[in-house]
VEXPATI-235687 format. One record per residue (C-alpha): x, y, z; chain. Coordinates in Angstrom, 2 decimals. Layout:
REM VEXPATI-235687
[[X, Y, Z], "A"]
...
//
This chain:
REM VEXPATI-235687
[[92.55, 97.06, 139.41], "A"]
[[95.65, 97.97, 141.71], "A"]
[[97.45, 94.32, 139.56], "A"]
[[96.48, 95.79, 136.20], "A"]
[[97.76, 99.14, 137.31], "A"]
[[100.94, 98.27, 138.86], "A"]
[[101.69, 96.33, 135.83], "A"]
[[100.83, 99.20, 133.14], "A"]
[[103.33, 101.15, 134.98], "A"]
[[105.98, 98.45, 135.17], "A"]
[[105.62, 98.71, 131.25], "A"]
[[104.37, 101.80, 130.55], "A"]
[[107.40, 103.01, 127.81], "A"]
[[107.11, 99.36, 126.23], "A"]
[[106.02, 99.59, 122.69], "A"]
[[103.65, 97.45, 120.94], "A"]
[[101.38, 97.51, 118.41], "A"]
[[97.76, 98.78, 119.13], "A"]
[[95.15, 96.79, 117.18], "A"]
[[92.14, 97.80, 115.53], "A"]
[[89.57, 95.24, 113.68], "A"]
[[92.15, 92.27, 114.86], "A"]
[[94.70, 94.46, 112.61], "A"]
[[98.12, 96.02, 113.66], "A"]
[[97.63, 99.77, 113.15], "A"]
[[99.41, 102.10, 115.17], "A"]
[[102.79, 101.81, 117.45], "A"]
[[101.11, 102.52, 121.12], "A"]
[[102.37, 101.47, 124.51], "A"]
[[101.77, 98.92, 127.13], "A"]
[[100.86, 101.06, 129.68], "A"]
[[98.30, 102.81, 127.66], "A"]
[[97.01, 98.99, 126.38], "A"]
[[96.77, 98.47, 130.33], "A"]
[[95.12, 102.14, 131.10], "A"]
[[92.61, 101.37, 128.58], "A"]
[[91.52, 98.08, 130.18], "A"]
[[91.40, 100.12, 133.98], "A"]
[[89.18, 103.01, 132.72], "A"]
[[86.80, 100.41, 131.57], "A"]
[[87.04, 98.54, 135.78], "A"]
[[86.53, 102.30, 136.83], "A"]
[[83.34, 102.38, 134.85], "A"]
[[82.23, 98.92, 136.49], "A"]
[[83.51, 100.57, 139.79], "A"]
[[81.35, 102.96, 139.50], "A"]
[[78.07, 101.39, 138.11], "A"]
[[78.35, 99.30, 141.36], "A"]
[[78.91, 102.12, 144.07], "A"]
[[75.64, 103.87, 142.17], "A"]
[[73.53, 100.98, 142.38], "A"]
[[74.29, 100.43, 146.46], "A"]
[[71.86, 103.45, 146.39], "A"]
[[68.95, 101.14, 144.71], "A"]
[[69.61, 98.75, 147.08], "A"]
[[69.77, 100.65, 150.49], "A"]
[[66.03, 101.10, 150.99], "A"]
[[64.10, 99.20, 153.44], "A"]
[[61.31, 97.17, 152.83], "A"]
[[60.20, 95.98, 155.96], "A"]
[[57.05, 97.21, 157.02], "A"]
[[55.32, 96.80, 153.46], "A"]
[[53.17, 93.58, 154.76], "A"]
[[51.61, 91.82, 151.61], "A"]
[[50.98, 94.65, 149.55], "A"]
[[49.24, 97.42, 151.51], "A"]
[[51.46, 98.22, 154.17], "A"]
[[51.28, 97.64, 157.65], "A"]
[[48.05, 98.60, 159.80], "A"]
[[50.27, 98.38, 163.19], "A"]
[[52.06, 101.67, 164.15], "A"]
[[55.67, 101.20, 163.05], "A"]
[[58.15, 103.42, 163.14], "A"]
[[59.84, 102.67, 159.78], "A"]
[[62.28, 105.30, 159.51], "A"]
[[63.66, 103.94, 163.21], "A"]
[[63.92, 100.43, 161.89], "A"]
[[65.55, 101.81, 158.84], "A"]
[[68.25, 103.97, 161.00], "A"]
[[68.95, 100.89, 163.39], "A"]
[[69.32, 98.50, 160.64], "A"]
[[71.51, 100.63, 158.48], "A"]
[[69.08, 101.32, 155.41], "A"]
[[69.38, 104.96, 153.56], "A"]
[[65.42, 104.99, 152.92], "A"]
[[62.39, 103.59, 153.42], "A"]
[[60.26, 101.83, 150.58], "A"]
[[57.60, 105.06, 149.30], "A"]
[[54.81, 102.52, 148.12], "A"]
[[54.43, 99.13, 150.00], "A"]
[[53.04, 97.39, 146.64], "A"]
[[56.35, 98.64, 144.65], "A"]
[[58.26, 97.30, 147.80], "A"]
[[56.93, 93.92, 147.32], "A"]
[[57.24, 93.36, 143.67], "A"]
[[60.68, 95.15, 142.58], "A"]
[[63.89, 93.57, 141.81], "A"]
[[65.03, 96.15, 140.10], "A"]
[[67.78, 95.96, 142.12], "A"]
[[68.74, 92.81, 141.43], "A"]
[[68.73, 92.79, 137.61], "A"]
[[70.78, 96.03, 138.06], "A"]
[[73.51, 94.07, 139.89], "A"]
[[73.56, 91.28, 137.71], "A"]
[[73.92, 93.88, 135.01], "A"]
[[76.56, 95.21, 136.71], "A"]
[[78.30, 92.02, 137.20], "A"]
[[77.52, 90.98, 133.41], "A"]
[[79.20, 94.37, 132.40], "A"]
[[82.24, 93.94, 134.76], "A"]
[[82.21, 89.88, 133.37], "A"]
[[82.61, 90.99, 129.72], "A"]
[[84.90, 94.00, 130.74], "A"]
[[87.42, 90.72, 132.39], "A"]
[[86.64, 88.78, 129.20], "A"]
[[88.08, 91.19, 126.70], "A"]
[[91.17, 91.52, 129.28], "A"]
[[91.48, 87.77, 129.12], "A"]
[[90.76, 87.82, 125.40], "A"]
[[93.80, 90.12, 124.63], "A"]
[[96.50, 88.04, 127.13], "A"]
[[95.67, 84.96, 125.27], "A"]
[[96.42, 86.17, 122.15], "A"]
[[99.89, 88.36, 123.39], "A"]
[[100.95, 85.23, 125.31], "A"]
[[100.65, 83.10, 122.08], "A"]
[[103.68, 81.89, 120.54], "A"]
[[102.71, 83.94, 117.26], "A"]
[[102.59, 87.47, 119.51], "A"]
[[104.83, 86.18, 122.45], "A"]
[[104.69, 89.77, 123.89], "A"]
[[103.56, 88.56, 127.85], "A"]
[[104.96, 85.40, 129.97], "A"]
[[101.39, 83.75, 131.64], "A"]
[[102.18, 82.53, 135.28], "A"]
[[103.03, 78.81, 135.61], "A"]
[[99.93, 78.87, 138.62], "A"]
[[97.39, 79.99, 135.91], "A"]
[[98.32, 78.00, 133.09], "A"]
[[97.94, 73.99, 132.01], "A"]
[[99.75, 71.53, 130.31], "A"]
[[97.98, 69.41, 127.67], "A"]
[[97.02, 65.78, 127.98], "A"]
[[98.56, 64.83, 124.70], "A"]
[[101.21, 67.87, 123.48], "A"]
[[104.25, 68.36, 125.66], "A"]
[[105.17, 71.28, 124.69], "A"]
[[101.52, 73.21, 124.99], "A"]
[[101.27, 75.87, 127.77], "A"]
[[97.57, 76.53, 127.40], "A"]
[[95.68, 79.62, 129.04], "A"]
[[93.11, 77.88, 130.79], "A"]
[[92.51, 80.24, 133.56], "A"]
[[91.85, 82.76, 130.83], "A"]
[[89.79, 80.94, 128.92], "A"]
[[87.40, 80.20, 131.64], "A"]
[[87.23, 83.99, 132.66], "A"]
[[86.11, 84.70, 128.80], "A"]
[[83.89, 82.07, 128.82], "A"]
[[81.88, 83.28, 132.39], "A"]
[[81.14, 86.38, 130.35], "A"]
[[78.48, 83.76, 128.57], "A"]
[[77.27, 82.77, 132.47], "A"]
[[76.60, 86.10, 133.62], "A"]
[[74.66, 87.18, 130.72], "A"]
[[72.62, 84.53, 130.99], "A"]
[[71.97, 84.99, 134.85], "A"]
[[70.82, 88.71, 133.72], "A"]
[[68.55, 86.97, 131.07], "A"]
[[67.07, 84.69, 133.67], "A"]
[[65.75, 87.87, 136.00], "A"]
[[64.38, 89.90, 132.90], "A"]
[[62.76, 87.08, 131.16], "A"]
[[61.74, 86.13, 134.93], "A"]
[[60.07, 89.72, 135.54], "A"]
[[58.43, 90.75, 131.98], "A"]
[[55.09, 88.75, 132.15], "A"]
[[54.52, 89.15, 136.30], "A"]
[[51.24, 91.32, 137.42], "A"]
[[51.55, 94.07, 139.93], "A"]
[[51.75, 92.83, 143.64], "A"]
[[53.66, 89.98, 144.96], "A"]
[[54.05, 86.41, 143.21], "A"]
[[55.84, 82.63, 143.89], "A"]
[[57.95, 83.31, 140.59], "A"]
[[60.36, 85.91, 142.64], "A"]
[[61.56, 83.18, 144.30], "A"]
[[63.61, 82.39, 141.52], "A"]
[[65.57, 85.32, 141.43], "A"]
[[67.81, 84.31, 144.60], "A"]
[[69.91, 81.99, 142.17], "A"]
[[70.73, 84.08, 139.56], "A"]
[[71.76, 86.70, 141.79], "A"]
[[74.10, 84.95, 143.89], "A"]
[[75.67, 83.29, 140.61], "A"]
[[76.30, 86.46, 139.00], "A"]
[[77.89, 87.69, 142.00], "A"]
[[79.76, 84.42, 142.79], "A"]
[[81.11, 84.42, 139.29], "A"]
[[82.16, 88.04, 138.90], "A"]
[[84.13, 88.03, 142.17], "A"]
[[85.89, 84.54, 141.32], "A"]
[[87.09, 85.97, 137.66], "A"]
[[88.37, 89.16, 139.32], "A"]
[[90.31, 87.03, 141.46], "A"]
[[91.71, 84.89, 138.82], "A"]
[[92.30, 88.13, 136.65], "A"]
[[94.40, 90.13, 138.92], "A"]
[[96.72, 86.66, 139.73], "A"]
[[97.25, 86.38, 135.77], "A"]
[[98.18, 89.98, 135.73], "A"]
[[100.30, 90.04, 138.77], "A"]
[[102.14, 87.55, 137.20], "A"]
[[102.44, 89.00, 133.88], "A"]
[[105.98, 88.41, 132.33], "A"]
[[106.35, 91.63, 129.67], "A"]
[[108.73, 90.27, 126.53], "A"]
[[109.43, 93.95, 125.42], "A"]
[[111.58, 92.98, 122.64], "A"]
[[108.43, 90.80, 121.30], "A"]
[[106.72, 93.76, 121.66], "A"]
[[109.03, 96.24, 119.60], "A"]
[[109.57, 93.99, 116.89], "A"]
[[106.09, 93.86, 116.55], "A"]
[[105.58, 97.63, 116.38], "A"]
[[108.47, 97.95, 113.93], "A"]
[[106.93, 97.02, 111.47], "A"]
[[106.83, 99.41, 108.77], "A"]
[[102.77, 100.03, 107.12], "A"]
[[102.25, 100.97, 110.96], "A"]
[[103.95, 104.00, 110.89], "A"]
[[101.86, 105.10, 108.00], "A"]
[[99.62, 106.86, 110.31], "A"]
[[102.45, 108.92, 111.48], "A"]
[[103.55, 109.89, 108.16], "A"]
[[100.31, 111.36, 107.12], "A"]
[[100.15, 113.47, 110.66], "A"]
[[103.75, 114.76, 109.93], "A"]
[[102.46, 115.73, 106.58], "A"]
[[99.56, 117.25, 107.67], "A"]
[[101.84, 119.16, 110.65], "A"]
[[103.99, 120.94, 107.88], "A"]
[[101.14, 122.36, 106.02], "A"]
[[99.24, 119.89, 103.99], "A"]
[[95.43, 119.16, 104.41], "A"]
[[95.27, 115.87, 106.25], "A"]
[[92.67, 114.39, 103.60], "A"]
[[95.42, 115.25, 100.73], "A"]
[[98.13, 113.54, 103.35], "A"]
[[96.00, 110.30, 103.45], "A"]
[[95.66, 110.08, 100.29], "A"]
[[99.43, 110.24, 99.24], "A"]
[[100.71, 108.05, 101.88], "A"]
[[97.95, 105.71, 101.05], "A"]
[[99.52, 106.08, 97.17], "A"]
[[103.01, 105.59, 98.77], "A"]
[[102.50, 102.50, 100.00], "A"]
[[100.96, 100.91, 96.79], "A"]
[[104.04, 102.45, 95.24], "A"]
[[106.26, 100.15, 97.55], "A"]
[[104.88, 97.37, 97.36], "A"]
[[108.18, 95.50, 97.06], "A"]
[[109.86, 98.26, 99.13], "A"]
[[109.56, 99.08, 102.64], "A"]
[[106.83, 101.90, 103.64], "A"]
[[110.55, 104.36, 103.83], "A"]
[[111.86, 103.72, 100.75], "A"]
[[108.14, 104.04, 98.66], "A"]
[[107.36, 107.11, 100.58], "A"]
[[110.97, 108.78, 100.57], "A"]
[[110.81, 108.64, 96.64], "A"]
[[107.34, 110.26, 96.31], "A"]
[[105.44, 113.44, 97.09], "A"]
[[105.70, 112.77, 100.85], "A"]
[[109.38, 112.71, 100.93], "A"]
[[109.12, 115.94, 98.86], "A"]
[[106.88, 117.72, 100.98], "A"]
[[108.84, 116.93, 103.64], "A"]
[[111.90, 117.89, 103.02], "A"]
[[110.53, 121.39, 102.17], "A"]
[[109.91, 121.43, 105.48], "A"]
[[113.35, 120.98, 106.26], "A"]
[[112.28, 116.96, 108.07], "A"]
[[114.16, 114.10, 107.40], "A"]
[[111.43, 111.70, 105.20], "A"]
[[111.96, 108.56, 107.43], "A"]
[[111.55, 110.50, 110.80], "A"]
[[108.33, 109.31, 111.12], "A"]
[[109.33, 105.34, 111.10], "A"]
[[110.72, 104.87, 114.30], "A"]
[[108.96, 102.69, 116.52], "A"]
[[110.57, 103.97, 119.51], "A"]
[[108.59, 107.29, 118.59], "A"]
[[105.74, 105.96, 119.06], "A"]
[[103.32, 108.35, 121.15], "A"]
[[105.76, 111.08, 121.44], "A"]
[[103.98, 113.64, 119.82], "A"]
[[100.38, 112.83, 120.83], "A"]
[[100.02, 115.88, 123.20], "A"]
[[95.53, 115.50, 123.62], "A"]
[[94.15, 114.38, 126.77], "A"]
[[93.78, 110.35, 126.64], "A"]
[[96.08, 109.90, 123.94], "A"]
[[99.44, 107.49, 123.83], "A"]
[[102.29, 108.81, 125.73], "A"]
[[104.62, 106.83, 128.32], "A"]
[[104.38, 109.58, 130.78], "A"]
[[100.68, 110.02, 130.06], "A"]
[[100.06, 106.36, 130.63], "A"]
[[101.50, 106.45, 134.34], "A"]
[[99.54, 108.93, 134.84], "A"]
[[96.17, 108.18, 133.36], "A"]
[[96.83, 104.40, 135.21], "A"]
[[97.37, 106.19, 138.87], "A"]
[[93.68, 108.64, 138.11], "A"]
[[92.21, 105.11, 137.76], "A"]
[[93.65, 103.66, 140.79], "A"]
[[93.04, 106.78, 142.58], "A"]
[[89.42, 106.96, 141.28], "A"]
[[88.64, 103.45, 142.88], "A"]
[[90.72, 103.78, 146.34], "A"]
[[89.73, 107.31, 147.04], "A"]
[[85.20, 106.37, 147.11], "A"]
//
């Protein structure tokens, strides 16, 4: 968390392009990119600290199934031995692991939270994106190409996501056909645990070094969100901000840009009812397409703004150090 928010803030006025359905679509920043990756570890943060409370309940005194007939003090034991709670029903005691498929959830969750990080480096550290620098520690040559800098560390963080789910498979499939009361098939769920465990805390290690070492190209980056048919979404927003219906704004900016075709975005739109409606407004038509705008007038909570960023990066920080 504290390598992926360091780094947001390092870049948080670098703009890129944000990406929906693998498709360039609006000019957003790095530091939002990076907040929207930590809200997401918050979330795992959090699913973890709540199920410590599953967990810290004490067992001991259940015997087989119907409790124990000698005089224990079970609330002592529990105080000396550092458990919230004793067990309420020695035959539930004996037979749950809800606990444990709740962790390796929890791990599974946090797995495929690291795998969509890694997912998104590999692709901006690609020689077609080139908007992030891997660290030399975390990367590999390639037995036959030279000139390959592959992102191996990555790709084996994305591909524990695939582990972890199936160490969460193994304790459901484990638990659905078992009878009430205590059976040799629990046994079986010490493995999966500790793997799920193992794996998550080895990929968060390997994550935050990647990230750490982060190189930010943000010339890469700005190229990349210069690109015209991304500021269409901005158009139709200034449109819609000097008086025309937002539905009526998508529509002509949608009709400017088949009109281009052959022009840029600018030059279709600054001949056509946009540019019109516009400049009745008394704003210059290509306003809208600068990249280095990008996020400036996004005033909501949660939305792109270099400012915003730092700050919605530091509530996540905070939100982990301060429980």
């Amino acid at each position: 968390m504290r390598a992926l928010v360091e780094k947001g803030q390092e870049g948080h006025d670098a703009v890129m392009p944000g990406y929906t359905h693998t498709r360039a679509a609006e000019p957003i920043t790095f530091g939002h990119w990076a907040a929207a990756h930590a809200w997401g570890l918050v979330r795992d943060f959090d699913r973890l600290a709540d199920a410590r409370k599953r967990v810290d309940v004490l067992p001991l005194g259940s015997g087989a199934l119907a409790g124990a007939s000698l005089p224990l003090d079970r609330e002592a034991m529990a105080r000396d031995l550092g458990f919230a709670a004793v067990s309420e029903n020695a035959l539930d005691a004996v037979m749950d692991r809800d606990f444990a498929v709740e962790l390796a959830f929890d791990c599974a969750q946090l797995q495929t939270h690291l795998a969509r990080l890694a997912e998104d480096l590999i692709h901006f550290a690609s020689p077609e994106y080139a908007f992030v620098r891997l660290p030399e520690a975390f990367t590999t040559g390639s037995s036959l190409m030279p000139q390959k800098k592959n992102p191996d560390a990555l790709e084996l963080v994305r591909g524990k996501a695939a582990r972890v789910d199936g160490d969460l498979l193994r304790l459901l499939a484990l638990l659905k056909g078992l009878p009430a009361g205590y059976q040799k098939d629990l046994q079986e769920d010490k493995e999966a645990v500790f793997d799920a465990v193992d794996t998550a805390l080895g990929s968060v290690a390997v994550t935050a070094g990647v990230v750490s070492g982060l190189g930010l190209e943000r010339d890469a980056m700005r190229r990349a969100a210069a690109r015209e048919e991304m500021m269409a979404a901005g158009l139709a927003v200034a449109l819609a901000r000097e008086g025309m219906p937002f539905r009526k704004a998508h529509h002509v900016v949608g009709r400017s840009w088949r009109v281009a075709e052959g022009l840029s975005l600018a030059e279709g739109g600054g001949r056509g009812e946009a540019a019109r409606h516009l400049a009745g407004g008394g704003r210059p038509a290509r306003r809208p397409f600068r990249p280095a705008r990008g996020g400036e007038g996004q005033v909501a909570p949660g939305r792109d703004r270099p400012e915003a960023a730092k700050a919605s990066l530091a509530a996540a920080l905070a939100r982990v150090a301060g429980a």
